[in-house]
PQR file with spaces between the fields and no chain letter, atoms N, CA, C, O and H, PARSE charges and radii, in Angstrom:
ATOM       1  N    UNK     1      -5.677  -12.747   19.559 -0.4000 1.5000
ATOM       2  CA   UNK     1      -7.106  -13.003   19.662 -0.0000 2.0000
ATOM       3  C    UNK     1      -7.837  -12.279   18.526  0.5500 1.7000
ATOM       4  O    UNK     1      -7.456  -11.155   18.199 -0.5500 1.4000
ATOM       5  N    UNK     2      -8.875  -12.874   17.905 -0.4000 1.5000
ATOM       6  CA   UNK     2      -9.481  -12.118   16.945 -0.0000 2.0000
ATOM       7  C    UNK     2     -10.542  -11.930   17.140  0.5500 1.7000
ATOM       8  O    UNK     2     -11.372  -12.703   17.618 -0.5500 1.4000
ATOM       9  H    UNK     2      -9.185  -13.788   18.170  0.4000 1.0000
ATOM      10  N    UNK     3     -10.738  -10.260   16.597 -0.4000 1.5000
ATOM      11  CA   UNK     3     -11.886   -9.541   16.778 -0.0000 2.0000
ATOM      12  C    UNK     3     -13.161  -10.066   17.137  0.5500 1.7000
ATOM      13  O    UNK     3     -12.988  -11.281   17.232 -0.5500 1.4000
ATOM      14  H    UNK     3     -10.064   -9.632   16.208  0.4000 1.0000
ATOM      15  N    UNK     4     -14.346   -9.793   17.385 -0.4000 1.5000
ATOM      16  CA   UNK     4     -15.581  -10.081   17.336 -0.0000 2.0000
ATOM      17  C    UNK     4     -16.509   -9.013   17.179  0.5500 1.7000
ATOM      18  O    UNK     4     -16.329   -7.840   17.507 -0.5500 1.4000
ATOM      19  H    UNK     4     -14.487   -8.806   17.308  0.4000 1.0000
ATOM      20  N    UNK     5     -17.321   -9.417   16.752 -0.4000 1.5000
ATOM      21  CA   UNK     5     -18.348   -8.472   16.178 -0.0000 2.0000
ATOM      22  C    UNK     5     -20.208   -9.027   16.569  0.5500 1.7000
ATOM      23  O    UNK     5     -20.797  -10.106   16.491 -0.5500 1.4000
ATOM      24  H    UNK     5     -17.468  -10.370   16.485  0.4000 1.0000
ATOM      25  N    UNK     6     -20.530   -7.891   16.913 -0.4000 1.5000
ATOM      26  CA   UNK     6     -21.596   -7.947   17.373 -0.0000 2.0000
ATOM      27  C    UNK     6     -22.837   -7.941   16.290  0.5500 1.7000
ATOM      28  O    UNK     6     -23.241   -6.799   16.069 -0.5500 1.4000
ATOM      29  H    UNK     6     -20.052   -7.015   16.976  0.4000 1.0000
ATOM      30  N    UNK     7     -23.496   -8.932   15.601 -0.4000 1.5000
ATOM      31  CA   UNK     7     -24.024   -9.023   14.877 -0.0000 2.0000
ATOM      32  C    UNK     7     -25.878   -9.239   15.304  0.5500 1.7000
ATOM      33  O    UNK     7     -26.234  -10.205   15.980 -0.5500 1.4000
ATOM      34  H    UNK     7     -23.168   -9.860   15.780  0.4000 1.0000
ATOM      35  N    UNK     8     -26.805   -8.274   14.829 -0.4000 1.5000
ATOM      36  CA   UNK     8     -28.491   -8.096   15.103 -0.0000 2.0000
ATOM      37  C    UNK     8     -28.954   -8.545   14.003  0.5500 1.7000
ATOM      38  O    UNK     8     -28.299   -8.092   13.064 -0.5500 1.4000
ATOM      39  H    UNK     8     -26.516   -7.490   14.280  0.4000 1.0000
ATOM      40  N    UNK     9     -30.043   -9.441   13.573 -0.4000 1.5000
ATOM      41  CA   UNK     9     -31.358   -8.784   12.903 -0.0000 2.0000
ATOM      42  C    UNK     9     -32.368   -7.900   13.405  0.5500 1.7000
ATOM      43  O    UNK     9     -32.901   -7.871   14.514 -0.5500 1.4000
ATOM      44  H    UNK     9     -30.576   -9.809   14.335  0.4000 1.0000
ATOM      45  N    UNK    10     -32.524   -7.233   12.458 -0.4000 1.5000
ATOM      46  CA   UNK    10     -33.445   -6.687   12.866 -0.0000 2.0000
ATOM      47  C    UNK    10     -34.941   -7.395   12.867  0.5500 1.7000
ATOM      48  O    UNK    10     -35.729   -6.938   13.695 -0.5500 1.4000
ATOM      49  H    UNK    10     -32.091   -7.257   11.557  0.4000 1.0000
ATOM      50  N    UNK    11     -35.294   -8.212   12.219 -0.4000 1.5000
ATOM      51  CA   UNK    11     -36.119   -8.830   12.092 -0.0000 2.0000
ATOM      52  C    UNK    11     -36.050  -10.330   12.918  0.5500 1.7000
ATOM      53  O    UNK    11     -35.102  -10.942   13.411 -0.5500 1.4000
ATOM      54  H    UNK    11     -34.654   -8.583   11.546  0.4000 1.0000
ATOM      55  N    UNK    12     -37.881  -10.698   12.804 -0.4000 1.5000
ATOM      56  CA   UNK    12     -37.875  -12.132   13.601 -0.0000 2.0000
ATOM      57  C    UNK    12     -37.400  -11.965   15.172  0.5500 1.7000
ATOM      58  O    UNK    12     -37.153  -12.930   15.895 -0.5500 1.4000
ATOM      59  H    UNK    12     -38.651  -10.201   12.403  0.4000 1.0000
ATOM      60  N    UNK    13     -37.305  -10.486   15.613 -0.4000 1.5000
ATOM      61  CA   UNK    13     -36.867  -10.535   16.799 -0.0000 2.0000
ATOM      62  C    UNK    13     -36.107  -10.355   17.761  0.5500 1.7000
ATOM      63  O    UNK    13     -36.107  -10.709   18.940 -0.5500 1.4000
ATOM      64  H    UNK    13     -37.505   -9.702   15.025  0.4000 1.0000
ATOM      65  N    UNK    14     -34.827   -9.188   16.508 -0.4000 1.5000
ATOM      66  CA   UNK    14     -33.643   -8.871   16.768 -0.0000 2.0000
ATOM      67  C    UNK    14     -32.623   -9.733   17.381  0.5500 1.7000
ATOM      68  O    UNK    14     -32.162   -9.183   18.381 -0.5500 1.4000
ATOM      69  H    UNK    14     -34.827   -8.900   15.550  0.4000 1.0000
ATOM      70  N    UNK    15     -32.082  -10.930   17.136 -0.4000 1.5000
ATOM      71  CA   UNK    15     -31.393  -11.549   17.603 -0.0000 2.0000
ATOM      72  C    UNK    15     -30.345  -11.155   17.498  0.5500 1.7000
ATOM      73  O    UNK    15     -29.922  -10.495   16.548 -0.5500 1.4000
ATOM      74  H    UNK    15     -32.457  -11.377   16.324  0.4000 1.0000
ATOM      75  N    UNK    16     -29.586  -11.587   18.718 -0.4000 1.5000
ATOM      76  CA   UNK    16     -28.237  -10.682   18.376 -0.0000 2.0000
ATOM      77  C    UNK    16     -27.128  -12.225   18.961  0.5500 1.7000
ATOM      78  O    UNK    16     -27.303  -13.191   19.704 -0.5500 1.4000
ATOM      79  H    UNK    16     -29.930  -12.123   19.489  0.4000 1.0000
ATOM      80  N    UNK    17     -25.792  -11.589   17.945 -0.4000 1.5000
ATOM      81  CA   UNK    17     -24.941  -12.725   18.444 -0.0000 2.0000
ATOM      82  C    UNK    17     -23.591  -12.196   18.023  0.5500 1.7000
ATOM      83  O    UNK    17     -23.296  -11.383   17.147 -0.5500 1.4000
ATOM      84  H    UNK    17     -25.650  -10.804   17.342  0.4000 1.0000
ATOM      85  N    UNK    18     -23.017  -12.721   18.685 -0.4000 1.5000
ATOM      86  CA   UNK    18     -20.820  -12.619   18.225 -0.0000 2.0000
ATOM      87  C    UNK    18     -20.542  -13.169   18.096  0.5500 1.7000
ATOM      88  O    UNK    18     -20.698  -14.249   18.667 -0.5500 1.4000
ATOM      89  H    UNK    18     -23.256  -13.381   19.397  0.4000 1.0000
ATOM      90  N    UNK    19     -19.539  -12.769   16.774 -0.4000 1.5000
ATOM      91  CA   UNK    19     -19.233  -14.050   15.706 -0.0000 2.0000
ATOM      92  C    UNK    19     -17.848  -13.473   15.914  0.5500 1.7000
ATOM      93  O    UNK    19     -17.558  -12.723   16.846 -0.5500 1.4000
ATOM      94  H    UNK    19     -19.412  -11.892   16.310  0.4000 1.0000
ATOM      95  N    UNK    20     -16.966  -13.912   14.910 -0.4000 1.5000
ATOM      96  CA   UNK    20     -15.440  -13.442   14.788 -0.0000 2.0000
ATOM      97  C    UNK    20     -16.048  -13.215   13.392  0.5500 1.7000
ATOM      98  O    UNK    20     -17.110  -13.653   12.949 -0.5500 1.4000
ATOM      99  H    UNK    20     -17.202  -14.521   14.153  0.4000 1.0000
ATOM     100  N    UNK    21     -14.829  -12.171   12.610 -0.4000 1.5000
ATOM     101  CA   UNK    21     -15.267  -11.461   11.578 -0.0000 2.0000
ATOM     102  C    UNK    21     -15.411  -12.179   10.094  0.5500 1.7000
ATOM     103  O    UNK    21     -15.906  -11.558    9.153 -0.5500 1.4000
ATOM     104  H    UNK    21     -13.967  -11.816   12.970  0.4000 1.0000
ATOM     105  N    UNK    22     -14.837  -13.828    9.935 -0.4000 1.5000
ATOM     106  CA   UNK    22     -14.385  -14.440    9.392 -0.0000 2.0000
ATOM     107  C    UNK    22     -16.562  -15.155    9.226  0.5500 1.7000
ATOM     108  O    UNK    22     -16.960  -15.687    8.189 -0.5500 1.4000
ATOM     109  H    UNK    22     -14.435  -14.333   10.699  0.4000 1.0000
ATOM     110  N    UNK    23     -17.470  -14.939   10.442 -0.4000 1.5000
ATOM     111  CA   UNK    23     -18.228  -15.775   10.777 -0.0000 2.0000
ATOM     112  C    UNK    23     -19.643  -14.817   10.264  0.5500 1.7000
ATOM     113  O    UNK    23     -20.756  -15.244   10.571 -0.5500 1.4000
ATOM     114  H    UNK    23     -17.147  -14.507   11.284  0.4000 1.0000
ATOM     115  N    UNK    24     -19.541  -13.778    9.632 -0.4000 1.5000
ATOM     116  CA   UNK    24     -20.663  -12.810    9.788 -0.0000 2.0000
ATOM     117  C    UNK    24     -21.680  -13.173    8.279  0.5500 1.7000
ATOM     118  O    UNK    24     -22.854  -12.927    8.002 -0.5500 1.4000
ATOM     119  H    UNK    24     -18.637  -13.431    9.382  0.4000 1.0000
ATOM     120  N    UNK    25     -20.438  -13.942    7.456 -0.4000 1.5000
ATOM     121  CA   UNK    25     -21.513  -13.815    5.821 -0.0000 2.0000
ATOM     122  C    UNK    25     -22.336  -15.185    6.495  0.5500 1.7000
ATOM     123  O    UNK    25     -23.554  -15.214    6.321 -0.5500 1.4000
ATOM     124  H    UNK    25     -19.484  -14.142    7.682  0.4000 1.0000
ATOM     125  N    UNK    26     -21.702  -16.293    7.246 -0.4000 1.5000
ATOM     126  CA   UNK    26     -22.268  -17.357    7.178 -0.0000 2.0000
ATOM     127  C    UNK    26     -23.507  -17.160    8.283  0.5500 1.7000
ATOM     128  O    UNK    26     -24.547  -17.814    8.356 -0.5500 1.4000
ATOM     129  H    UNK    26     -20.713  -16.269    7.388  0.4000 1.0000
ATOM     130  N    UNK    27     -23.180  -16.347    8.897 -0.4000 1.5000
ATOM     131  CA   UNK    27     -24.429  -16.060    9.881 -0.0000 2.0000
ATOM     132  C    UNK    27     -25.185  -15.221    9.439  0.5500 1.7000
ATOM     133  O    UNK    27     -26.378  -15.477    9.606 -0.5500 1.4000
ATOM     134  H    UNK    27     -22.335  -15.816    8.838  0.4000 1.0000
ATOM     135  N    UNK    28     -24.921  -14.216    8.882 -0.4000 1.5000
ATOM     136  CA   UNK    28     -25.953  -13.149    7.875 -0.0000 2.0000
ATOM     137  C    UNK    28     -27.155  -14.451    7.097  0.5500 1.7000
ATOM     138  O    UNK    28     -28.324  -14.709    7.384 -0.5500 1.4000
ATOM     139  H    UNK    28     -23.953  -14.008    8.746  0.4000 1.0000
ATOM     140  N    UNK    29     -26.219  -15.045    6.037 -0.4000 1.5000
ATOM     141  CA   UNK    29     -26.951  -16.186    5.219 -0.0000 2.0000
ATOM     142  C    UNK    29     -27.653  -16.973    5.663  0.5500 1.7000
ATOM     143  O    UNK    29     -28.786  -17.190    5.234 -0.5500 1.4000
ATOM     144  H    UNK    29     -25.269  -14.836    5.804  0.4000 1.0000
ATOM     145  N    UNK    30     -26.945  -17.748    6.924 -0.4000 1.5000
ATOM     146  CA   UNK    30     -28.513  -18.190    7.675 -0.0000 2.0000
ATOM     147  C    UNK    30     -29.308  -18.013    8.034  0.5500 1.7000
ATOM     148  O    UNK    30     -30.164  -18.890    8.160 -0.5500 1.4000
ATOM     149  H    UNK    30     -26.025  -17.571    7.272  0.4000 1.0000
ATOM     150  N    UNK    31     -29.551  -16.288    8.554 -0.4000 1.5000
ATOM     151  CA   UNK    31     -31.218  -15.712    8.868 -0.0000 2.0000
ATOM     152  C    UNK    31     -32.050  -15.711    7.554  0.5500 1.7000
ATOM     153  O    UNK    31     -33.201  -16.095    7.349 -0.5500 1.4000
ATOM     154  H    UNK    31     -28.856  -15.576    8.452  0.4000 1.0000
ATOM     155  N    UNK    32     -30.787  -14.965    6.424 -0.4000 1.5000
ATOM     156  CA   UNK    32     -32.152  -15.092    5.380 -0.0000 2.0000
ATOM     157  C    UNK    32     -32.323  -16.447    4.406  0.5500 1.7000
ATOM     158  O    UNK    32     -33.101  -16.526    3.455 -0.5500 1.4000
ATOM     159  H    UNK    32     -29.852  -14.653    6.590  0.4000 1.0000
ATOM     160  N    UNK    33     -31.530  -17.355    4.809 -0.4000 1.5000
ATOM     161  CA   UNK    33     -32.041  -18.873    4.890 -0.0000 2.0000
ATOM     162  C    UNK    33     -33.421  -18.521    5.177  0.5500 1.7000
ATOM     163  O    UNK    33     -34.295  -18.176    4.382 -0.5500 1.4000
ATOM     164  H    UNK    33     -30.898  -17.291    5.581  0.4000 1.0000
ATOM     165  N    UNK    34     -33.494  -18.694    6.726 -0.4000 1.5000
ATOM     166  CA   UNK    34     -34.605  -19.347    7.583 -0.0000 2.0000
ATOM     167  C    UNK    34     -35.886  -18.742    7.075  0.5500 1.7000
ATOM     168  O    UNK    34     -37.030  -19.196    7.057 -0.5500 1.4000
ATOM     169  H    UNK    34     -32.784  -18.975    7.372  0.4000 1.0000
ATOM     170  N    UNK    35     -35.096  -16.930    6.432 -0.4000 1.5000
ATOM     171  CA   UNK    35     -36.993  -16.279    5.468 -0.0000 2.0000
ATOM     172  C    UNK    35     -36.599  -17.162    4.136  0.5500 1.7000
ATOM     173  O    UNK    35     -37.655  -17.718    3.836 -0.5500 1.4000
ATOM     174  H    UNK    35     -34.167  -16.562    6.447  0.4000 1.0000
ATOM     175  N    UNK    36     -35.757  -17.491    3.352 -0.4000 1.5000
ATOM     176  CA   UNK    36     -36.402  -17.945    2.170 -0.0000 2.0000
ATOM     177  C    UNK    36     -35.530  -17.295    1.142  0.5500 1.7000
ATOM     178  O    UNK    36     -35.665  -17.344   -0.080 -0.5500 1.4000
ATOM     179  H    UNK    36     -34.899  -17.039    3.596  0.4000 1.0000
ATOM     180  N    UNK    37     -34.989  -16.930    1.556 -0.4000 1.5000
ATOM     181  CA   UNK    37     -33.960  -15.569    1.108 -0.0000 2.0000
ATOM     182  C    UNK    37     -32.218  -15.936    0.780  0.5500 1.7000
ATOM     183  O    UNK    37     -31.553  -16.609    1.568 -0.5500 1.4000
ATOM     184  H    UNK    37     -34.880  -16.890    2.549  0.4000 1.0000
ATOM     185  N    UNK    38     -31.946  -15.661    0.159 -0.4000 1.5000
ATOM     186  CA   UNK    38     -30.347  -15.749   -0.411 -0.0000 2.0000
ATOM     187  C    UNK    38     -29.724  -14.312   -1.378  0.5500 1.7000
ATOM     188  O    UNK    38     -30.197  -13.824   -2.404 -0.5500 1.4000
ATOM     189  H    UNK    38     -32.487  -15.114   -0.481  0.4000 1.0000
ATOM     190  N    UNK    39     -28.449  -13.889   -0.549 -0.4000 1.5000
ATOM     191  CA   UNK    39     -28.198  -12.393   -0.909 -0.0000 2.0000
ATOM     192  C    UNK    39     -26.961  -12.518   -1.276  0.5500 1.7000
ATOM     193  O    UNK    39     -26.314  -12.665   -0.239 -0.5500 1.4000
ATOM     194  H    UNK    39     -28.065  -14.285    0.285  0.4000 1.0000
ATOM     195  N    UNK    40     -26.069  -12.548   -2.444 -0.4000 1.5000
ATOM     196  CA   UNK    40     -24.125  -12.396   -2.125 -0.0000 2.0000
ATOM     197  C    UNK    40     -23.605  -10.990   -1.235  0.5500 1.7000
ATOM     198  O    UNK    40     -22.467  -10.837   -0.792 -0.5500 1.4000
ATOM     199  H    UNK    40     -26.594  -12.428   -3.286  0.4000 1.0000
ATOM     200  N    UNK    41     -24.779   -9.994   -1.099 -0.4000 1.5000
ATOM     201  CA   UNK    41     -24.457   -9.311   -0.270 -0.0000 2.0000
ATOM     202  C    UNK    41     -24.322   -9.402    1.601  0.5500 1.7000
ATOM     203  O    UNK    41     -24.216   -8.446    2.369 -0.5500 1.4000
ATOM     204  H    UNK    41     -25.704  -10.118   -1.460  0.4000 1.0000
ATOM     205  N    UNK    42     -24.373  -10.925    1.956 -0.4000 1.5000
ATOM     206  CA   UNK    42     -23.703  -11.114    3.491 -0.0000 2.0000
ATOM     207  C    UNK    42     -22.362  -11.184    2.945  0.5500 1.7000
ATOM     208  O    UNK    42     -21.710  -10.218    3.342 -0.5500 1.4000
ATOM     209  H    UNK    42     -24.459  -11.702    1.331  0.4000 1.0000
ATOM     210  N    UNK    43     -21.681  -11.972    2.169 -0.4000 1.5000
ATOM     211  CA   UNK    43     -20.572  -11.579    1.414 -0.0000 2.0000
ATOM     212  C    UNK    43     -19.699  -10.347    1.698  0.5500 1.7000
ATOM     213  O    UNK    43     -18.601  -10.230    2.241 -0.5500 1.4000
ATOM     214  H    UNK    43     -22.211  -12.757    1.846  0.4000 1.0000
ATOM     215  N    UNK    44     -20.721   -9.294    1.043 -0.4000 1.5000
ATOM     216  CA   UNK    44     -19.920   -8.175    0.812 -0.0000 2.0000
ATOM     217  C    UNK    44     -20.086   -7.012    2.245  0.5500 1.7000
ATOM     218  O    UNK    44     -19.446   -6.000    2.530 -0.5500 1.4000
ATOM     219  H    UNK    44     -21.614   -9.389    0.602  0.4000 1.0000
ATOM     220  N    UNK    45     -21.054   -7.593    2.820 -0.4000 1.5000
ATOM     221  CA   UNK    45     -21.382   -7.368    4.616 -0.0000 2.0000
ATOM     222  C    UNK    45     -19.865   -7.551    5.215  0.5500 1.7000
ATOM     223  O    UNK    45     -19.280   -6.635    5.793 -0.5500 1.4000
ATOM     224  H    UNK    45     -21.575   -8.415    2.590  0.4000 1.0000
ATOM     225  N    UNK    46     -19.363   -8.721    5.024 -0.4000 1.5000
ATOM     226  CA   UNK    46     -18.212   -9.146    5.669 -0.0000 2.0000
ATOM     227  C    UNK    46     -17.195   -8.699    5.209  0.5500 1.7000
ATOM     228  O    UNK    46     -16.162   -8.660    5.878 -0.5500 1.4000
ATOM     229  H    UNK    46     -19.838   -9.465    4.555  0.4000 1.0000
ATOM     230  N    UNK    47     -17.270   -8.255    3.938 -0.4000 1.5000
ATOM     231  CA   UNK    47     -15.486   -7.937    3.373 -0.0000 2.0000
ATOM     232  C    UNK    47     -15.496   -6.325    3.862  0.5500 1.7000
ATOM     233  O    UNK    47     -14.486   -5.680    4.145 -0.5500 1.4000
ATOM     234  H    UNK    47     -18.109   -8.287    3.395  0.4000 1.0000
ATOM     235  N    UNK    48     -16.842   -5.848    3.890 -0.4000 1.5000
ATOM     236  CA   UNK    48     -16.744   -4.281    4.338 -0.0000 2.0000
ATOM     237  C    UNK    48     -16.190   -3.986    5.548  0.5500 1.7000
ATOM     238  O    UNK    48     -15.403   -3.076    5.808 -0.5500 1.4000
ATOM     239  H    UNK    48     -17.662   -6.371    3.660  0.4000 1.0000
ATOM     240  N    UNK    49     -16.861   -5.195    6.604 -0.4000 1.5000
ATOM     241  CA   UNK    49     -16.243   -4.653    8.058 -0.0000 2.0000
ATOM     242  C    UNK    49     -14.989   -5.000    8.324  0.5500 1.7000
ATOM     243  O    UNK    49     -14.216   -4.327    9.005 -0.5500 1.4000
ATOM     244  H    UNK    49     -17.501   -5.935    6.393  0.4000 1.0000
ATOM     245  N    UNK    50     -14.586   -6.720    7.474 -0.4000 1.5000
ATOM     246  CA   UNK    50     -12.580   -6.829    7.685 -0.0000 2.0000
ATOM     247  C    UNK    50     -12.337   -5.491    6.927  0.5500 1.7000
ATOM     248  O    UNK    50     -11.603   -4.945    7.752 -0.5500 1.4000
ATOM     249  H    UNK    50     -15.214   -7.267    6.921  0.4000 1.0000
ATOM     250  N    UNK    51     -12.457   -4.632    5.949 -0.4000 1.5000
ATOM     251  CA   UNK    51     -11.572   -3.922    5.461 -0.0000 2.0000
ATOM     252  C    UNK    51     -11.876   -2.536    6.536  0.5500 1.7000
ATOM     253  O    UNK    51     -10.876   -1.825    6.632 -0.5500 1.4000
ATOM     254  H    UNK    51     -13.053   -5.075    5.280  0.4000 1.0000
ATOM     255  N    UNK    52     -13.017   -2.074    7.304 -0.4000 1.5000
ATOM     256  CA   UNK    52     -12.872   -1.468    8.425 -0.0000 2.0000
ATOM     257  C    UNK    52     -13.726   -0.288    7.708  0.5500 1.7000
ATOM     258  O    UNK    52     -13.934    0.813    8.218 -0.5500 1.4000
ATOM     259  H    UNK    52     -13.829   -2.652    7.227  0.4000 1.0000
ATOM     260  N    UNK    53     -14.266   -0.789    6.204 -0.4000 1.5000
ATOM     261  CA   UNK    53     -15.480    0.515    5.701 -0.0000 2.0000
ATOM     262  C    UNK    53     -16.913    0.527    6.011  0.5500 1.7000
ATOM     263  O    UNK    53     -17.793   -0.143    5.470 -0.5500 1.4000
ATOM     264  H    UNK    53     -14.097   -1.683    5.789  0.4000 1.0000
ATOM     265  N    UNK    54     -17.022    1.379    6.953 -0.4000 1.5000
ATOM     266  CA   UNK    54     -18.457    0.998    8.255 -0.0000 2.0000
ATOM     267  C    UNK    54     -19.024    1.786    7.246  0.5500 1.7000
ATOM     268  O    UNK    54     -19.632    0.887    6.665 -0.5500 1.4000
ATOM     269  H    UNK    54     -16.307    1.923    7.393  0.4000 1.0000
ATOM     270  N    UNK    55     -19.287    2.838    6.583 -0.4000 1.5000
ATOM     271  CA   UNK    55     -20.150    3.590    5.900 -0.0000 2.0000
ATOM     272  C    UNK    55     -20.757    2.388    4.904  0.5500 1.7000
ATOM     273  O    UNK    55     -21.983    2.373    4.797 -0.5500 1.4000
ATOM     274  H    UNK    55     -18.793    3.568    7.055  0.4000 1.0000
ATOM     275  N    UNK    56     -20.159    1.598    4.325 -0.4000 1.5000
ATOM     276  CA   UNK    56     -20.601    0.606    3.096 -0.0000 2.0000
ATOM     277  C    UNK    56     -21.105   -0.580    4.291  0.5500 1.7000
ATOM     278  O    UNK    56     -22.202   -1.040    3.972 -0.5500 1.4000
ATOM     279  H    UNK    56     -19.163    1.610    4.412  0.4000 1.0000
ATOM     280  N    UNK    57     -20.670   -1.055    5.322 -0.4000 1.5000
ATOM     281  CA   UNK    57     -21.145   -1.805    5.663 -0.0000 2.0000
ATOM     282  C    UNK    57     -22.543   -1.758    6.722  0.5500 1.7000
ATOM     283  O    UNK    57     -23.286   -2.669    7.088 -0.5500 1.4000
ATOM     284  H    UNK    57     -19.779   -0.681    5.581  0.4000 1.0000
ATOM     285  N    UNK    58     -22.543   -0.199    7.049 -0.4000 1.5000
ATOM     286  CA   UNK    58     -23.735    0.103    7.362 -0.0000 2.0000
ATOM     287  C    UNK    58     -24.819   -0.036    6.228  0.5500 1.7000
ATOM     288  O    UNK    58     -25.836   -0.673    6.502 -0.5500 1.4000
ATOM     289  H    UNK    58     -21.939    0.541    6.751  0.4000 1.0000
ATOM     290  N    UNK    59     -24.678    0.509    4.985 -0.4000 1.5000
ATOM     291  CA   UNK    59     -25.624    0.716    4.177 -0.0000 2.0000
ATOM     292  C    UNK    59     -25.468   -0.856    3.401  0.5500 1.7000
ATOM     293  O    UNK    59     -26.606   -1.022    2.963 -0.5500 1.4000
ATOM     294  H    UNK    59     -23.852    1.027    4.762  0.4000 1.0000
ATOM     295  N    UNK    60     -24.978   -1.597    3.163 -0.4000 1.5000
ATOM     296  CA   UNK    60     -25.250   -3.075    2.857 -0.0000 2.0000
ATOM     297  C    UNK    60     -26.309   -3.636    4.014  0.5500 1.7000
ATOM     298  O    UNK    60     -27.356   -4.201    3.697 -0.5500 1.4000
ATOM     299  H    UNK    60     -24.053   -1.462    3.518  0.4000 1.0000
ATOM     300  N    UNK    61     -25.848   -3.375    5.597 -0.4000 1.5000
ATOM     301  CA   UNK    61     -26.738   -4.175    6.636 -0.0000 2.0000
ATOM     302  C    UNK    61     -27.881   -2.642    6.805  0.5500 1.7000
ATOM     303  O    UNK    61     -28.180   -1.952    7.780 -0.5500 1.4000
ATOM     304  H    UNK    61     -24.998   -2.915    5.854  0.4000 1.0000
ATOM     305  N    UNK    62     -28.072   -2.615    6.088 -0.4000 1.5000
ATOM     306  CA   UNK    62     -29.507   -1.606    5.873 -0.0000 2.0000
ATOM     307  C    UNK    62     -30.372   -2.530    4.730  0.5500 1.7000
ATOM     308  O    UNK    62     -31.281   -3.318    4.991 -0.5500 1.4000
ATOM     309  H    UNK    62     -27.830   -3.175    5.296  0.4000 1.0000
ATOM     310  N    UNK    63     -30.027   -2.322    3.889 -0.4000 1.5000
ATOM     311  CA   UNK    63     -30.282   -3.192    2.921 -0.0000 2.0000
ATOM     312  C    UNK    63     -31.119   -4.830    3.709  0.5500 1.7000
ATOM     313  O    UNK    63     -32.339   -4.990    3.677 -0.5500 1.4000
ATOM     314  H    UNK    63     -29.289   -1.681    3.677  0.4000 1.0000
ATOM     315  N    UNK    64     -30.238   -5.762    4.287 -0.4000 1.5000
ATOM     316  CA   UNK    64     -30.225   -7.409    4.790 -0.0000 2.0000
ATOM     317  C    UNK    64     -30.458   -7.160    5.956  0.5500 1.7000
ATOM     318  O    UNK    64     -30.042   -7.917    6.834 -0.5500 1.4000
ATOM     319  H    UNK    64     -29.247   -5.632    4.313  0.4000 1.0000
ATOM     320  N    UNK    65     -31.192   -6.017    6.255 -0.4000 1.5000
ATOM     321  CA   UNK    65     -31.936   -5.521    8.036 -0.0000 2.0000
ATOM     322  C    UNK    65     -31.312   -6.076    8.778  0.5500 1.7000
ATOM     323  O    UNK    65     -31.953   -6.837    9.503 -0.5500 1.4000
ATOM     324  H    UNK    65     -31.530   -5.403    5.542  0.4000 1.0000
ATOM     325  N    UNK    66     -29.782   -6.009    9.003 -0.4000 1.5000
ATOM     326  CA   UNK    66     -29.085   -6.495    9.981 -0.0000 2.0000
ATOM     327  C    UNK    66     -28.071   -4.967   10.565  0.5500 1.7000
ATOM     328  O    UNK    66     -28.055   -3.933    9.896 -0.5500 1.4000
ATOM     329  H    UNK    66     -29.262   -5.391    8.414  0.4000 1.0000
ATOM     330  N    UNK    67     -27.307   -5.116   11.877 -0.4000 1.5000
ATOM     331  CA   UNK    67     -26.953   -4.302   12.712 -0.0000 2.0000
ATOM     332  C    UNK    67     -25.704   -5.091   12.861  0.5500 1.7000
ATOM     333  O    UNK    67     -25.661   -6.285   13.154 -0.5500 1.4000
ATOM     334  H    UNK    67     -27.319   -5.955   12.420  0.4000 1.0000
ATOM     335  N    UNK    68     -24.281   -3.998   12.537 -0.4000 1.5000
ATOM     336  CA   UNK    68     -23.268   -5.146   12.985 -0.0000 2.0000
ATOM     337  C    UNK    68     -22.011   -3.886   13.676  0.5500 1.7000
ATOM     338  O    UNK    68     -21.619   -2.793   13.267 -0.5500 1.4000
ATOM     339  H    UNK    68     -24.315   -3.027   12.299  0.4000 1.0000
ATOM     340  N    UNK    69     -21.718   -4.661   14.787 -0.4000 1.5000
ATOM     341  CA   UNK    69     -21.080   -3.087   15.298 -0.0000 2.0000
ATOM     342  C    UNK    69     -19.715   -4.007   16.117  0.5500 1.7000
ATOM     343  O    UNK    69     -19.656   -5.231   16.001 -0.5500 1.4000
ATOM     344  H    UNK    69     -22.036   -5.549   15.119  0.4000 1.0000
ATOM     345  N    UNK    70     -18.966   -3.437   16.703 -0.4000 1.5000
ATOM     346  CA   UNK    70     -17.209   -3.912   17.354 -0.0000 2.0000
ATOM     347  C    UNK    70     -17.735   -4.411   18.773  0.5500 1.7000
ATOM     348  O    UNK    70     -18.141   -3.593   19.599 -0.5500 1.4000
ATOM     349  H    UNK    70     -19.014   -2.442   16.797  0.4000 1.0000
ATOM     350  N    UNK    71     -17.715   -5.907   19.055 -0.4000 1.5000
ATOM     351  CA   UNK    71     -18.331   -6.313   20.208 -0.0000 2.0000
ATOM     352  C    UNK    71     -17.153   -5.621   21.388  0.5500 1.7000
ATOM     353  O    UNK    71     -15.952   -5.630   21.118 -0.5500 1.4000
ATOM     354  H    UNK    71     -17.386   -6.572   18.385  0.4000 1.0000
ATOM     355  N    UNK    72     -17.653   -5.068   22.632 -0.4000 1.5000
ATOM     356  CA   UNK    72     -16.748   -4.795   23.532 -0.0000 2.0000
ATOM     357  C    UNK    72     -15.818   -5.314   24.291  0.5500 1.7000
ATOM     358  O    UNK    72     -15.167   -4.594   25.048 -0.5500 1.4000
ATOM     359  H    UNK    72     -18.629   -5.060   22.851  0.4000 1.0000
């Protein structure tokens, strides 16, 4: 079974959702779709948390006001 991850904006309302880890750039990219917005950093959002470096992937989803943490 593969992982899931608990993915927030912070913005628009904090939506929150679980994706599998494979699912986080394409869901990152669609919030800042919906502002107007395009980042290669949901990209690098996603390669931080498969490689398991939460310090970089905290401070990338600081950056793209998103919250992404190990769904339970």
């Amino acid at each position: 079974m593969q992982r899931r991850y608990r993915v927030t904006q912070r913005l628009n309302g904090g939506l929150t959702v679980e994706v599998p880890a494979d699912a986080i750039a394409t869901t990152v990219s669609g919030w800042l779709a919906e502002l107007g917005a395009d980042s290669p950093l949901a990209g690098d959002l996603q390669k931080a948390v498969n490689a398991g470096d939460w310090p970089t992937a905290r401070a990338i989803g600081e950056y793209l006001a998103v919250d992404v943490s190990m769904s339970p």
